[in-house]
N, C-alpha and C positions, 0 to 999 in steps of 0.2 A: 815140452809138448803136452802131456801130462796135465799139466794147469790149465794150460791154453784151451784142452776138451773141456775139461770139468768146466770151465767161465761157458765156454760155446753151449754145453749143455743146458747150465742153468739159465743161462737166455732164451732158448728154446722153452723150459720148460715154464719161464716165467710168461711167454711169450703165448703161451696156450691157455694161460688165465685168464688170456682176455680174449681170444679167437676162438669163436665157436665155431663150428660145423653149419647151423644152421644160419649164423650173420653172415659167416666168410667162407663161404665151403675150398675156397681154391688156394688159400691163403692157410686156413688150417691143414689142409694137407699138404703143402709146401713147410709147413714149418714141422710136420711130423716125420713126411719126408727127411727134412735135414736133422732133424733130432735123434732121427734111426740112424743117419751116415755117421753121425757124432760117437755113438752108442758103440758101430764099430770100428770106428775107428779105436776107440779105448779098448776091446775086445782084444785088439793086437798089443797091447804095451805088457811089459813083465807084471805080473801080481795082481792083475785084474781077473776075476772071474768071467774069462770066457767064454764058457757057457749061458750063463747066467745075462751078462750081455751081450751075447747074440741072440738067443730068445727078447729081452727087452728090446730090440732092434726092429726083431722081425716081428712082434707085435704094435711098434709104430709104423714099420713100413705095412702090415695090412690094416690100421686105421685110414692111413691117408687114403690108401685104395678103394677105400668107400665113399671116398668124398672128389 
């Protein structure tokens, strides 16, 4: 499970290098959206800094929320 977030994450965030806000405003926050759900779901697995990624979570869920 574990790998399977970290691969989902890094698509997301590969996924934002090319999605701006100003060309795809609804698409970029769909993918920020799903990059925060990623964020915690990792948040829940043993030896992952939980704090740490819920904050990073909850700063992609209020990017999307601007777009």
């Amino acid at each position: 499970r574990r790998g399977r977030l970290y691969e989902a994450l890094a698509a997301y965030d590969d996924a934002l290098r090319y999605l701006r806000p100003e060309n795809a405003p609804l698409a970029y926050a769909q993918t920020q959206n799903n990059r925060a759900n990623r964020l915690s779901d990792l948040a829940t697995l043993p030896g992952e800094d939980r704090r740490g990624r819920l904050y990073e979570a909850l700063a992609a869920y209020d990017d999307a929320l601007r777009y």
